[in-house]
N, C-alpha and C positions, 0 to 999 in steps of 0.2 A: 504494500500500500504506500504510495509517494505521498498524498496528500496530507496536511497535519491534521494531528485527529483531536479533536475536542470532545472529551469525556463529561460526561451530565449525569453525577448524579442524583436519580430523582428521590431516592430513598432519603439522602441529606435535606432535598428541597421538601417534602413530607416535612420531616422532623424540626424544621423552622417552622414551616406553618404552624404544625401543633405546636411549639413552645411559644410562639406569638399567641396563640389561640390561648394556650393557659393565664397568659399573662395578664389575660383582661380580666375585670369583676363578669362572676356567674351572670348570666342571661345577655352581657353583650356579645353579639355574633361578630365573628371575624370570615370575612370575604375574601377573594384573592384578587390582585391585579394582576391583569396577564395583557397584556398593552402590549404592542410592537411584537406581535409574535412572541408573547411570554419573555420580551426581554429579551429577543435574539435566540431564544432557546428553542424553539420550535411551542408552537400553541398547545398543536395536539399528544403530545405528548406530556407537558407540563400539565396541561387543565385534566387530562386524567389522571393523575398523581394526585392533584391536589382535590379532588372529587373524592375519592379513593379515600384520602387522607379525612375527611369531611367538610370541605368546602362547599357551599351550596348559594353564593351568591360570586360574581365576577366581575371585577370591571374593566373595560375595551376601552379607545380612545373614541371609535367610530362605529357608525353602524357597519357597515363591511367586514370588522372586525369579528363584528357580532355576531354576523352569519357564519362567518368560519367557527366559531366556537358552538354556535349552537349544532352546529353539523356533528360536530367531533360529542358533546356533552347530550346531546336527545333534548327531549324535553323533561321536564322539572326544574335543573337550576335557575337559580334567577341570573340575566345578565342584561346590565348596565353600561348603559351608552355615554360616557363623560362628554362627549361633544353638544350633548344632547338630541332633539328631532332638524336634523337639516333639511335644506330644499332637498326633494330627490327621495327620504331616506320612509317616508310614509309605508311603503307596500315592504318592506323589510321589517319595520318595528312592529306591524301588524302580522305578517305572514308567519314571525322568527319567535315572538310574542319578545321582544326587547323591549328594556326597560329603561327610557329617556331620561337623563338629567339635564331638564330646563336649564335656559343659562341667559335667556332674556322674555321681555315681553315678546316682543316677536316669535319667539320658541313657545312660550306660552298660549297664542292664538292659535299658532300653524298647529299645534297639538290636539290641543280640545277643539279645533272644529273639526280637522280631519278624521281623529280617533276617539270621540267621546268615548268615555267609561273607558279607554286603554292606559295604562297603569304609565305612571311618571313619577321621577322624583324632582327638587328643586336645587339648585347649586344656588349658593349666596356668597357674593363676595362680601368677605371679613378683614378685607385690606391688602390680600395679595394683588389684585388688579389685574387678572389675568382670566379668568371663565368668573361666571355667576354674577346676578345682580347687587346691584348696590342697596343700600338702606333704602335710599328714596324711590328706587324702582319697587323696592319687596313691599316698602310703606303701601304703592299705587296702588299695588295689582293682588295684595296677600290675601284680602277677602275674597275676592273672585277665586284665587288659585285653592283657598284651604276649602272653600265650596265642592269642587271640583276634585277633594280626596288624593292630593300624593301622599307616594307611599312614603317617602323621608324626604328630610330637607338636609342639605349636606355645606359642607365649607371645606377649603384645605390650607394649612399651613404652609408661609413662605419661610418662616427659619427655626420651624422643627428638629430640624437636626444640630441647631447651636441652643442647648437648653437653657443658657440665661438670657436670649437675645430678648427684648421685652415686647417685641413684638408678639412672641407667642401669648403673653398672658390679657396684650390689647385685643388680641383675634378673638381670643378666647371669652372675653368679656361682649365683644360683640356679637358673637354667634350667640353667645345668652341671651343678649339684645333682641336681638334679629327672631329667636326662635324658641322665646319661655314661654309657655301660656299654650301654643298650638296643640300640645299633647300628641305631637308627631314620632317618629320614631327621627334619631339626628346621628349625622357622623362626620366631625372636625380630621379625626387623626390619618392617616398613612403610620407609614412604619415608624417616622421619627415621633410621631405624637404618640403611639403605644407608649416609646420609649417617656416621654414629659412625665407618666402616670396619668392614674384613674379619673382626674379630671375631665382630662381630655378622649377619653373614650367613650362617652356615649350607649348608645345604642347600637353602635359597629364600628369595627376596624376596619381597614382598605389598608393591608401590608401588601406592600412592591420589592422594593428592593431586598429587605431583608428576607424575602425569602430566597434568593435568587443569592444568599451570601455574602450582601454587603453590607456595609457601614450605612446610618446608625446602629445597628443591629448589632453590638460585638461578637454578642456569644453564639452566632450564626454559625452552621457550618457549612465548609465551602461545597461549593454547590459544582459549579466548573472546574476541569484541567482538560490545557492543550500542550501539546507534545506537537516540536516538530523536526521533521526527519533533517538528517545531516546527507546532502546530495554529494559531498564534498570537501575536502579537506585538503590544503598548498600553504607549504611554506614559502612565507612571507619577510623579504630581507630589509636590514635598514634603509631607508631612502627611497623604498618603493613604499605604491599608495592603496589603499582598499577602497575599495566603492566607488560611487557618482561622487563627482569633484572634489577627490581625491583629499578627502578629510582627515584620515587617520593612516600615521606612519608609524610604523616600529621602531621601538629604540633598540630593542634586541630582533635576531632572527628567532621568527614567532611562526607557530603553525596555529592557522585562518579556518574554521567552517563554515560553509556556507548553510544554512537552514533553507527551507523550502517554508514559506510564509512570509508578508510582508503585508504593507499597508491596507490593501483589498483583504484583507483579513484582522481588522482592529488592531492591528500592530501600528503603532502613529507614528509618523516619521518624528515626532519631537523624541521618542525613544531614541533617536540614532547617537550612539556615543556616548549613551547615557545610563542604558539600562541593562539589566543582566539576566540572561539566560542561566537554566540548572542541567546539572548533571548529577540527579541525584540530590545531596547535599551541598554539593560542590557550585560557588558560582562560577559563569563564563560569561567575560563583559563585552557586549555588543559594540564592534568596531567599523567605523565606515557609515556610509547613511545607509538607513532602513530603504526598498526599494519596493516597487509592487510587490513582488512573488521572491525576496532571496532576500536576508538576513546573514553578513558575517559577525562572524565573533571567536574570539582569541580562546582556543582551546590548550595554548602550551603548553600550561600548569598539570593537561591533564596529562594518564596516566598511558590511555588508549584514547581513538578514538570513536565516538559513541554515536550508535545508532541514530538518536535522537536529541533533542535538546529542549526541558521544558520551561514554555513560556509562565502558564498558572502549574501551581502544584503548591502543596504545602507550606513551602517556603517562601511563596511570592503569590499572593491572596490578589483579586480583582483591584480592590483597595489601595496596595501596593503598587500594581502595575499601572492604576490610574492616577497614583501619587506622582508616580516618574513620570507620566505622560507629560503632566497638568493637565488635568482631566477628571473625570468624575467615574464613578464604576459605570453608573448607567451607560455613557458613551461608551466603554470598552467594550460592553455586554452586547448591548445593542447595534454595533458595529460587526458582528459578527456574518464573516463571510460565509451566504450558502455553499461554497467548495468544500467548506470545512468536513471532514469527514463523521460524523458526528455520532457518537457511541455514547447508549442510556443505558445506565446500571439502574437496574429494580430489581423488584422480590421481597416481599413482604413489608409491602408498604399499610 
């Protein structure tokens, strides 16, 4: 097998869910987000894991989204549209039976005329400024909409994951604002708001990343490893150069791998020169620029040289490798090239 193989496993990504799941107080439900192809990870494979696992609510970014999960999942779970009802998206929400989060008035009209009595929820903006209405829109229109029976009203955190930033406890005071007295079912958090506490949990969770092994989540386990193959190995003398524009020089004569993986595969060029590959326990430091499909890096120190070289693995977490990017996990994950040869460990999930 040439191509490098990224390993998923789904038994680890199970085993977050449930400990995100335990961490909330009795009777709030915890959902799964499975957005962008599960985070790069493949949908159908991840949303039965986490079904499995007991997941019974999901949320997509779009209706499209929706459709492919409802294919893969049947009917019963619930799944939630964060975009909400768009032009176009009518005969999907109704056919898929999806479940809208409003995100204006206008979404709110297109909905209940098109689908009376079809099931919605409300996104409210709490000051991140990006999906959901404002105070004075929700003030407008929240008699007609609480008329008209959603199933929850919802908000998300913009600096959840920095838990003193004071933001969180203004969001949080207005979601109270925005949504005491309705006697609706509500949900503030993602995975960094699980992490705030029970304040912020509600009536549901929506963990993303942390199941998928990242940061806020520490005590996650890792979820992904990519390994990838050594096409190649030449010694490399002083004064000559590696790579595209010829970046890196040898002070000593050095023997060179070349990897099979590169940019088209969430590997960022800002890694070039920067980051390290394993060999095992062993590191080996990425020399020359990162390129589409070839990666060198200085194997001299090692012993033999080795089949493969990995990029995630024990030693070097999503977190990690999006530290050196400057980058975030999500982009690593989600950057994830279909060539990838992709291997799901399960059994006894």
């Amino acid at each position: 097998m040439s191509a490098p193989v990224l390993t998923i496993d789904l038994n680890a990504l199970a085993a977050n869910w449930r400990a995100l799941d335990r961490a909330t107080p009795s009777g709030v439900q915890t959902a799964a987000v499975v957005k962008a192809d599960a985070y790069g990870l493949g949908v159908t494979r991840v949303a039965r894991a986490l079904a499995t696992a007991g997941a019974r609510r999901f949320f997509v970014a779009f209706a499209e989204e929706g459709v492919a999960l409802r294919q893969t999942l049947g009917p019963g779970p619930q799944i939630c549209v964060l975009s909400g009802h768009m032009p176009g998206d009518t005969e999907m929400i109704a056919d898929l039976d999806l479940t809208p989060m409003l995100n204006s008035i206008d979404q709110v009209t297109r909905h209940i005329e098109a689908l009376p009595g079809c099931g919605f929820g409300v996104q409210l903006d709490t000051g991140m400024k990006r999906l959901g209405m404002d105070e004075s829109e929700w003030e407008a229109i929240a008699p007609f909409v609480l008329e008209a029976g959603p199933e929850m009203l919802m908000s998300h955190l913009a600096c959840g994951d920095d838990p003193d930033h004071p933001m969180n406890e203004a969001q949080l005071q207005q979601f109270h604002a925005m949504t005491d007295g309705t006697g609706l079912p509500r949900s503030l958090s993602a995975t960094a708001g699980i992490m705030l506490g029970s304040r912020y949990h509600f009536d549901l969770t929506r963990p993303g990343i942390g199941i998928y092994g990242g940061y806020p989540y520490e005590a996650a386990l890792p979820v992904v490893s990519l390994s990838l193959p050594v096409v190649q190995a030449r010694a490399v003398l002083p004064g000559e150069t590696v790579g595209y524009s010829a970046t890196w020089t040898p002070e000593a004569p050095s023997m060179i791998a070349t990897v099979l993986g590169g940019y088209a595969d969430s590997l960022l060029r800002t890694l070039s020169n920067n980051a390290v590959l394993w060999d095992g326990d062993i590191p080996c430091p990425v020399v020359g620029r990162i390129s589409m499909d070839a990666i060198t890096v200085d194997i001299s120190h090692l012993e033999t040289i080795p089949r493969s070289l990995d990029v995630l693995c024990p030693y070097q977490k999503i977190d990690d490798l999006a530290a050196t990017a400057g980058t975030i996990s999500y982009e690593i994950l989600t950057r994830l090239s279909s060539r990838l040869n992709r291997r799901f460990v399960e059994g006894g999930l």
